[in-house]
MARBA-3410 file (N, C-alpha, C, O; in Angstrom, 1 decimal):
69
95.1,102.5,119.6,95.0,103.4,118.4,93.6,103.8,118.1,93.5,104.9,117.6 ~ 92.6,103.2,118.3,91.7,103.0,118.3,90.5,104.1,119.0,89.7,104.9,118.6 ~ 90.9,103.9,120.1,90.4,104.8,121.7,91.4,106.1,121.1,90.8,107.1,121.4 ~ 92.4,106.4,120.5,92.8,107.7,120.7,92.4,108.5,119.1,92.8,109.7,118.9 ~ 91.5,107.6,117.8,91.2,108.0,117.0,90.2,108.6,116.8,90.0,109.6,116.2
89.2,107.6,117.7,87.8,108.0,117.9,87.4,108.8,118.7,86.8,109.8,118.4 ~ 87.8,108.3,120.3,87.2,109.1,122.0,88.5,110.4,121.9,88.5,111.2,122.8 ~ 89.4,110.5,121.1,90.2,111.6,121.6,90.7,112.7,119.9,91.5,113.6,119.7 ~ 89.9,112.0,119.2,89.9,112.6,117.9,91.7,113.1,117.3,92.0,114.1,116.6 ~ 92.4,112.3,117.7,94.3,112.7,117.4,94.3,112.1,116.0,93.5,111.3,115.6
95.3,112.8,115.6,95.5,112.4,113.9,96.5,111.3,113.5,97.5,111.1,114.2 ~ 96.3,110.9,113.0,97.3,109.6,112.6,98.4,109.7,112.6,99.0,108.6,112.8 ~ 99.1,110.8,112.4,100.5,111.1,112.5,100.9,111.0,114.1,101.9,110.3,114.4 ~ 100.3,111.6,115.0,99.9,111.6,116.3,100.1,110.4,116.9,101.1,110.1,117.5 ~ 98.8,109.5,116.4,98.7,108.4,117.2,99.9,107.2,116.9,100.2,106.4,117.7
100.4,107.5,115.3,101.7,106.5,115.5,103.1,107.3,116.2,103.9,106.5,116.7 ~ 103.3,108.1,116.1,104.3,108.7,117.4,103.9,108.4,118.7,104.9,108.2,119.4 ~ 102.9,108.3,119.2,102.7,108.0,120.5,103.0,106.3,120.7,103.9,105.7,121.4 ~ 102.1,105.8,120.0,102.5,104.0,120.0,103.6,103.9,120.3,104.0,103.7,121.5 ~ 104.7,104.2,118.8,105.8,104.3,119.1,107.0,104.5,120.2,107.8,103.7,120.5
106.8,105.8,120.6,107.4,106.1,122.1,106.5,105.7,123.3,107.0,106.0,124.4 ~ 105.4,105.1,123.4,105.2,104.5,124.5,106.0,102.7,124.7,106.2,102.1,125.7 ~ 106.3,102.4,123.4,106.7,101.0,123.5,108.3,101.2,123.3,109.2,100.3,123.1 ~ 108.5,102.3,123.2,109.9,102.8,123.1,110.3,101.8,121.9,111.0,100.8,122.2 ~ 109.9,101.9,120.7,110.4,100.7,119.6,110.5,102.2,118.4,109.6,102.8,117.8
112.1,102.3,118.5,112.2,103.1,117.2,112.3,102.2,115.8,112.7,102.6,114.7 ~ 111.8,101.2,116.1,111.8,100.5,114.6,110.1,100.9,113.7,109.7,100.8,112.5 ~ 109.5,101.4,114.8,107.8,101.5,114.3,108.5,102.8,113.5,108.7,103.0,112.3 ~ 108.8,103.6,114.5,109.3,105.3,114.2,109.5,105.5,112.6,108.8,106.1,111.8 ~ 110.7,104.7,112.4,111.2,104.5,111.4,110.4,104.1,110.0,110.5,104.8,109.0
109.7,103.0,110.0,108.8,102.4,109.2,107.4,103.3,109.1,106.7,103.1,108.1 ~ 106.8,104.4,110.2,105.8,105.3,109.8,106.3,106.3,108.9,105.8,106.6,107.9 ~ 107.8,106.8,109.4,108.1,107.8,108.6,108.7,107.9,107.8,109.3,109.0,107.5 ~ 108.7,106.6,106.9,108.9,106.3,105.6,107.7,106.3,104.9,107.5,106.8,103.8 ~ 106.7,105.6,105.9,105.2,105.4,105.1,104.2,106.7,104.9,103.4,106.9,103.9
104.5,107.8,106.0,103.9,109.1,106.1,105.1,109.9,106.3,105.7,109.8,107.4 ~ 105.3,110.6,105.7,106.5,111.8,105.7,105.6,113.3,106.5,104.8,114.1,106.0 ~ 106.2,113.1,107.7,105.4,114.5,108.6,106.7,114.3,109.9,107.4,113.4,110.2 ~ 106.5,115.4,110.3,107.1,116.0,111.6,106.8,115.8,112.7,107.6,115.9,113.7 ~ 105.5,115.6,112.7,104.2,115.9,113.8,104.8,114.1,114.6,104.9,114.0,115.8
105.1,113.1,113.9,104.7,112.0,114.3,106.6,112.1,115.1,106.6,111.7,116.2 ~ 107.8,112.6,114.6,108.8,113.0,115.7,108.3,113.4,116.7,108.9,113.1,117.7 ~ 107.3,114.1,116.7,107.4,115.5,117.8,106.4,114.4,118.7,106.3,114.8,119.8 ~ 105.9,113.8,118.5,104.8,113.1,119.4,105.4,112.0,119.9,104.7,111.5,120.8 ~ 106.5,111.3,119.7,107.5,110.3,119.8,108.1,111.0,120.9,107.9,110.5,122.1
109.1,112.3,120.7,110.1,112.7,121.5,109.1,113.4,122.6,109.7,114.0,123.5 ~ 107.7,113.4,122.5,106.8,114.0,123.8,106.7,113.0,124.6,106.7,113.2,125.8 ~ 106.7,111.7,123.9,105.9,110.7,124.8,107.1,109.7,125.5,106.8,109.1,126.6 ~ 107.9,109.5,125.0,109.2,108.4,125.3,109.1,109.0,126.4,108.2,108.8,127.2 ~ 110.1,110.0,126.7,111.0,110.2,128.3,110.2,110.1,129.4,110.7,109.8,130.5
108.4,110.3,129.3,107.3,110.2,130.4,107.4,109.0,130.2,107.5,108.6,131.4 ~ 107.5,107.7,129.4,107.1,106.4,129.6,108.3,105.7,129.8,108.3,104.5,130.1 ~ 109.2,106.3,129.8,110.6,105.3,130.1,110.6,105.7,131.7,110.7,104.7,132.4 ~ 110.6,106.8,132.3,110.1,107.4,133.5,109.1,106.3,134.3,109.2,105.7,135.4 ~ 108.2,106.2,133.4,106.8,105.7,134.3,107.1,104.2,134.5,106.8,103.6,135.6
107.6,103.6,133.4,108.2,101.9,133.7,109.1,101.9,134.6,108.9,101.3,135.6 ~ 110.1,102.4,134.6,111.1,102.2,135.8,110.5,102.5,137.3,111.1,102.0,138.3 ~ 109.0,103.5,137.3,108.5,103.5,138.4,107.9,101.9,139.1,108.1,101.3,140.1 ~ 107.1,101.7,137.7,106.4,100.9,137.7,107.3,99.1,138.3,106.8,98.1,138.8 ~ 108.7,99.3,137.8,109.1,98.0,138.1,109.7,98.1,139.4,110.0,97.1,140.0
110.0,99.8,140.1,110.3,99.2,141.2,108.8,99.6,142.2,108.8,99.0,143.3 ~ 108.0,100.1,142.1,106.4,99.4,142.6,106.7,98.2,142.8,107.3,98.0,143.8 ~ 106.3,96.7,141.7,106.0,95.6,141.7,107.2,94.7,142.5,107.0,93.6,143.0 ~ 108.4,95.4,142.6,109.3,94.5,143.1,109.3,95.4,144.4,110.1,94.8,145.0 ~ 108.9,96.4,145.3,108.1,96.4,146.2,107.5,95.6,146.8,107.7,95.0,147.8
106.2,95.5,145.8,104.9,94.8,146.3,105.2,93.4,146.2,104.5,92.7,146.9 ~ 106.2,92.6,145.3,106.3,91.8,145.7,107.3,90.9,146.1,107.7,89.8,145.9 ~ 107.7,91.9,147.0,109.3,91.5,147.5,110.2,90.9,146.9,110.2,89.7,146.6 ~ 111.2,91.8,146.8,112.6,91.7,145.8,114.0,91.8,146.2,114.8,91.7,145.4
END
């Protein structure tokens, strides 16, 4: 959150939609958009999930590749 507030200047609405759909936990989703009422933090959620649910499933059959499975 931190690195994407400062080194990439994204808005807060932004950066908790991204958290969110990178850890794929619609319970954060839910609890920002109670706390901040905006659109921007859906739309940065439904950007970022399907690349990161994508990229882990890559990622676990990499590792069970690399380490024989």
């Amino acid at each position: 959150m931190l690195l994407g507030h400062y080194l990439f200047k994204m808005s807060t609405d932004d950066l908790f939609g991204v958290v969110s759909g990178t850890t794929g936990n619609p319970a954060i989703l839910v609890y920002v958009n109670r706390a901040l009422p905006s659109d921007r933090i859906d739309v940065a959620f439904a950007t970022i999930f399907p690349s990161m649910t994508i990229l882990k499933i890559v990622c676990v059959r990499v590792a069970i590749g690399v380490f024989g499975g």
